[in-house]
C-alpha positions as CSV (number, residue, x, y, z in Angstrom):
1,X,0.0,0.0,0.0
2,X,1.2,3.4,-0.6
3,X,0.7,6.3,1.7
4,X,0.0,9.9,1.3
5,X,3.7,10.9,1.1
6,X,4.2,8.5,-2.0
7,X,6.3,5.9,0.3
8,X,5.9,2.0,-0.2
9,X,4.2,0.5,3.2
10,X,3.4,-3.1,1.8
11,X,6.1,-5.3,3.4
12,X,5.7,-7.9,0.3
13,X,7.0,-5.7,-2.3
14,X,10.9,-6.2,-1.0
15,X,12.0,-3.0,-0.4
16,X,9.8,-1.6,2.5
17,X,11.0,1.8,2.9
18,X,11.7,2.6,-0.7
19,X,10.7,5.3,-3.2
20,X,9.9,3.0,-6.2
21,X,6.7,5.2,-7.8
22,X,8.9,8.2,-8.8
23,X,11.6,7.1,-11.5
24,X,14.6,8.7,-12.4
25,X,14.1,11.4,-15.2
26,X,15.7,10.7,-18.6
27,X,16.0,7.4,-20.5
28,X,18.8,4.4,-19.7
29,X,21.6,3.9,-21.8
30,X,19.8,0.4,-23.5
31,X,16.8,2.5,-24.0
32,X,19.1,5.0,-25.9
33,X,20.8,2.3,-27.9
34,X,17.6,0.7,-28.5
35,X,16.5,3.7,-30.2
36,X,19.9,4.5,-32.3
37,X,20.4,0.5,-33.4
38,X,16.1,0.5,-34.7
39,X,17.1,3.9,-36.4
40,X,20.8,2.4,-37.7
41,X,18.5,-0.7,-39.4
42,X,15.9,1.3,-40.6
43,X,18.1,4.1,-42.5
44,X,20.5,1.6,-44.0
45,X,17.5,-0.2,-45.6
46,X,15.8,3.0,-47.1
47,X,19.6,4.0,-48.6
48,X,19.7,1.6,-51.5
49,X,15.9,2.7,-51.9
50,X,16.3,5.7,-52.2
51,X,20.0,5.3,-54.9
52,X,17.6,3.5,-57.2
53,X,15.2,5.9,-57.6
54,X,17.4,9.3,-57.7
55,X,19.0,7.2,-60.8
56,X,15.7,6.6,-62.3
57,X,14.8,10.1,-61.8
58,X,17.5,11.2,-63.6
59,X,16.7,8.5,-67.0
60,X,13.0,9.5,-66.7
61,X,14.0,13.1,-66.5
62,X,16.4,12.9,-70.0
63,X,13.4,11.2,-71.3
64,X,10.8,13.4,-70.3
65,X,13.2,15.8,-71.9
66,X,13.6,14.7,-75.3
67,X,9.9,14.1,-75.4
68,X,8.9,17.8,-75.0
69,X,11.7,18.6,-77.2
70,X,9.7,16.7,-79.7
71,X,6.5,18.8,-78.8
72,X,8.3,21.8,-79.0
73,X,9.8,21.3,-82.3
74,X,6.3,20.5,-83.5
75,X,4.6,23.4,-82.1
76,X,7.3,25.8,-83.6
77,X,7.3,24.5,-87.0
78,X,3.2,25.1,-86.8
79,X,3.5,28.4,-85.6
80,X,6.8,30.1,-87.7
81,X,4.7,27.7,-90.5
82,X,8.3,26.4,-91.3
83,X,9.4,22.9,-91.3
84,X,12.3,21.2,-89.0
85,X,14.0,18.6,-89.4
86,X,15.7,16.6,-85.9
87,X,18.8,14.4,-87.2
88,X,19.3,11.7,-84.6
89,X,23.2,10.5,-84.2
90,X,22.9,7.4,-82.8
91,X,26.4,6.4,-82.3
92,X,27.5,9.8,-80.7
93,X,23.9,9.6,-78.9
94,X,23.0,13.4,-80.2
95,X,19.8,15.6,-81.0
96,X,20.3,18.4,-83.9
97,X,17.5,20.3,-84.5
98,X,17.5,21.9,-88.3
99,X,14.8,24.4,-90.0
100,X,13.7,24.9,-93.5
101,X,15.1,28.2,-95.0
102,X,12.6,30.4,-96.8
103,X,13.4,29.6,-100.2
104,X,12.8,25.4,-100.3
105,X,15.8,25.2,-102.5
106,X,18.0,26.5,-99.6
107,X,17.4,23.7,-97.9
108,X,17.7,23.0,-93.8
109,X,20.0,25.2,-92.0
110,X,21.0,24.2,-88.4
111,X,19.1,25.7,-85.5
112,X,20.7,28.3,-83.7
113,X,18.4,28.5,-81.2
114,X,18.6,28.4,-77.6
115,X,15.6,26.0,-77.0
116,X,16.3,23.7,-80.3
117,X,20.4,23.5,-79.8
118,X,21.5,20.2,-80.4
119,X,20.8,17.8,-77.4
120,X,23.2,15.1,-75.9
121,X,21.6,12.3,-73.5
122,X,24.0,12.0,-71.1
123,X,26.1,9.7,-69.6
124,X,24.8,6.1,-69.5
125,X,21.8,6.8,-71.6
126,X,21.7,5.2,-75.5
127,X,18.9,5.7,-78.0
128,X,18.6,3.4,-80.9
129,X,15.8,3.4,-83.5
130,X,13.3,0.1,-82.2
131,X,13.7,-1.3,-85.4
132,X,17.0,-2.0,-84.4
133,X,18.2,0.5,-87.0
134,X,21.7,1.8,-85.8
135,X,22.3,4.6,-88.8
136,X,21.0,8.3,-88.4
137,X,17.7,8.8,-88.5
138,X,15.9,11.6,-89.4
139,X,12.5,12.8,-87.9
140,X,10.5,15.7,-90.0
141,X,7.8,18.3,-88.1
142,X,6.0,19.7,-90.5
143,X,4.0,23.4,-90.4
144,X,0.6,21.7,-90.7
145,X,1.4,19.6,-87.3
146,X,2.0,16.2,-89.2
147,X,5.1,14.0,-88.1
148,X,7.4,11.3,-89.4
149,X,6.2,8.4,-87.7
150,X,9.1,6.7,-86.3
151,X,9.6,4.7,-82.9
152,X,12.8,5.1,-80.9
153,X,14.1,3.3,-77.6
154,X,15.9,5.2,-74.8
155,X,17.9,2.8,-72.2
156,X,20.3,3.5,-70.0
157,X,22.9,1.1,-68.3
158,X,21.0,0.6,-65.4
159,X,18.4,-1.3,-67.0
160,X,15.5,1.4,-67.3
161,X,14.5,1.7,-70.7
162,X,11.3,3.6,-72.7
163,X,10.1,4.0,-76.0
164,X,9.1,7.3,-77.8
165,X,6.8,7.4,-80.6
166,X,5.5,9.4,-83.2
167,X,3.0,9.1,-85.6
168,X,2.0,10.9,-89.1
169,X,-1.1,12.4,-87.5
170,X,1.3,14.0,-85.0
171,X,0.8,12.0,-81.8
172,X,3.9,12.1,-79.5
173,X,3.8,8.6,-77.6
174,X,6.5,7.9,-74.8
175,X,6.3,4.9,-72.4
176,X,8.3,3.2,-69.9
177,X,8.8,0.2,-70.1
């Protein structure tokens, strides 16, 4: 039984005349280790979690790149109502953007334009045409919104790979695979 000034009185409890209902303030050294060993475990299995998908965040993001360069070149050549052309190196794994002069025997002239510079994938990232194709290939946006169908795949060495499309009607298709 425990009286009014907080002291053990029950003789059974072992320690008659101590203080055992007011504990010490703070936490014990297992309780701390406890804590840091859960938080050691828990940490090193997020890190290799978290590695895989900063590097598929940067493949996505080169993909989501090339993509909009696609819709980009197509809405310019609808709105200057001039046609580009996007020359694909595959072995050097490059973008060059190229627009139709005014007089058609001029020919395409290279873009210097900020937006429609010549691109580079990166490091570790390949594009290829899916037909398994491995010259040049040539892509053509024309001013009335119509596109050279074509299908390209994108992978990188990590084993993420995607597919970009286009169609004649103008349809820009990219998925992951």
């Amino acid at each position: 039984m425990i009286s009014e000034t907080g002291n053990n009185d029950n003789p059974r409890s072992g320690d008659a005349g101590c203080d055992t209902t007011r504990r010490g303030s703070g936490f014990t050294l297992i309780e701390l280790l406890s804590v840091v060993v859960i938080l050691a475990m828990l940490i090193a299995a997020a890190v290799p979690v978290l590695n895989k998908t900063s590097r598929n965040f940067y493949f996505r993001n080169r993909v989501k790149q090339i993509e909009m360069l696609f819709g980009t070149l197509q809405k310019t050549a609808v709105m200057e109502e001039r046609a580009y052309k996007l020359t694909i190196d595959f072995t050097q794994n490059r973008l060059s953007v190229w627009n139709a002069q005014d007089k058609p025997e001029e020919g395409f002239r290279l873009s210097r334009d900020v937006l429609l510079n010549a691109v580079r994938l990166g490091q570790g990232i390949a594009m290829s045409a899916a037909t398994g194709d491995t010259s040049n290939g040539t892509i053509f946006f024309a001013p009335d919104g119509t596109i050279t169908p074509s299908a390209l795949s994108i992978t990188d060495n990590r084993n993420n790979s995607a597919r970009l499309s286009t169609t004649l009607s103008g349809e820009i298709d990219l998925e992951f695979l």
